[in-house]
C-alpha positions in Angstrom: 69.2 57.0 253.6 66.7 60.5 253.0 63.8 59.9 254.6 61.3 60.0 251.8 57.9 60.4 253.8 60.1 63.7 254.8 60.9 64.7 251.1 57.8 64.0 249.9 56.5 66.4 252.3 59.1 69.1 251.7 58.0 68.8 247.8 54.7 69.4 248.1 55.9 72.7 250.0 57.9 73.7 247.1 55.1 72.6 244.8 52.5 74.9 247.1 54.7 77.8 247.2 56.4 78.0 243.9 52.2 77.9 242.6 51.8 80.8 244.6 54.7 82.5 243.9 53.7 82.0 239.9 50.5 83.0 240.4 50.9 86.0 241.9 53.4 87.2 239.0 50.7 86.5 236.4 48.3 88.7 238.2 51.3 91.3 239.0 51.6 91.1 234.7 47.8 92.3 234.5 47.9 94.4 237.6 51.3 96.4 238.0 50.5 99.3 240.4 48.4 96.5 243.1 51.0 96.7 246.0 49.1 94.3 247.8 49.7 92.2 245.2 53.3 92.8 245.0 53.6 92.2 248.3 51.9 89.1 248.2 54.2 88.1 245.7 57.4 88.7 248.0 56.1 87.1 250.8 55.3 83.5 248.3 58.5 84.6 246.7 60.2 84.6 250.1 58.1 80.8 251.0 59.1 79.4 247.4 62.5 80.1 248.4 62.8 78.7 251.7 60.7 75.6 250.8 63.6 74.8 247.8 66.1 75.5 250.3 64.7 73.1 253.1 64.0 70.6 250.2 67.5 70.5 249.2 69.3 70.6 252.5 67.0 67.2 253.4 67.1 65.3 250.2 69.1 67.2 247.3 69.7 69.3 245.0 66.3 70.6 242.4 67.7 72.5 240.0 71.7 72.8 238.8 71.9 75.7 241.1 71.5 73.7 244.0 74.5 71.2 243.1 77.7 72.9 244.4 78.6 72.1 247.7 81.5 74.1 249.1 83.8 71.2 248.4 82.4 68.7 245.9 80.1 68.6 242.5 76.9 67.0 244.7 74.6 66.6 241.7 75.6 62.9 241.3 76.5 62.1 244.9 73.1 60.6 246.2 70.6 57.6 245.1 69.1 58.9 241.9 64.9 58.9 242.7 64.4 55.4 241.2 67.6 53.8 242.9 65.1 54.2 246.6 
């Protein structure tokens, strides 16, 4: 069984960094040429993405891009949230 302490942790992460990540496009949308913005944007860009990836290598899949293993549909595979 997923250790959930563990994925509760690895969600906040991908909570944290996917708000950053969001937040820094809005302010890219009222400030295009700000390339320490943009930056700032790849680098949460670059956390979001390793924070989903960790996420789903630990306790699933988030989204329906994250389902295919390399053999198998995994999407139904482990304990849905409520099944603990």
């Amino acid at each position: 069984m997923k250790n959930s302490v563990n994925c509760n942790e690895l969600m906040q992460q991908v909570y944290e960094a996917g708000f950053a990540e969001y937040e820094a496009a809005l302010f890219l949308d009222t400030h295009p040429d700000d390339l320490e913005a943009l930056n700032y944007f790849f680098c949460a860009l670059n956390l979001s993405q390793q924070a989903v990836q960790a996420y789903e290598e630990q306790c699933g899949p988030l989204s329906i891009g994250g389902v295919m293993d390399e053999n198998y549909w995994a999407w139904l595979c482990d304990p849905w949230p409520w099944e603990g």
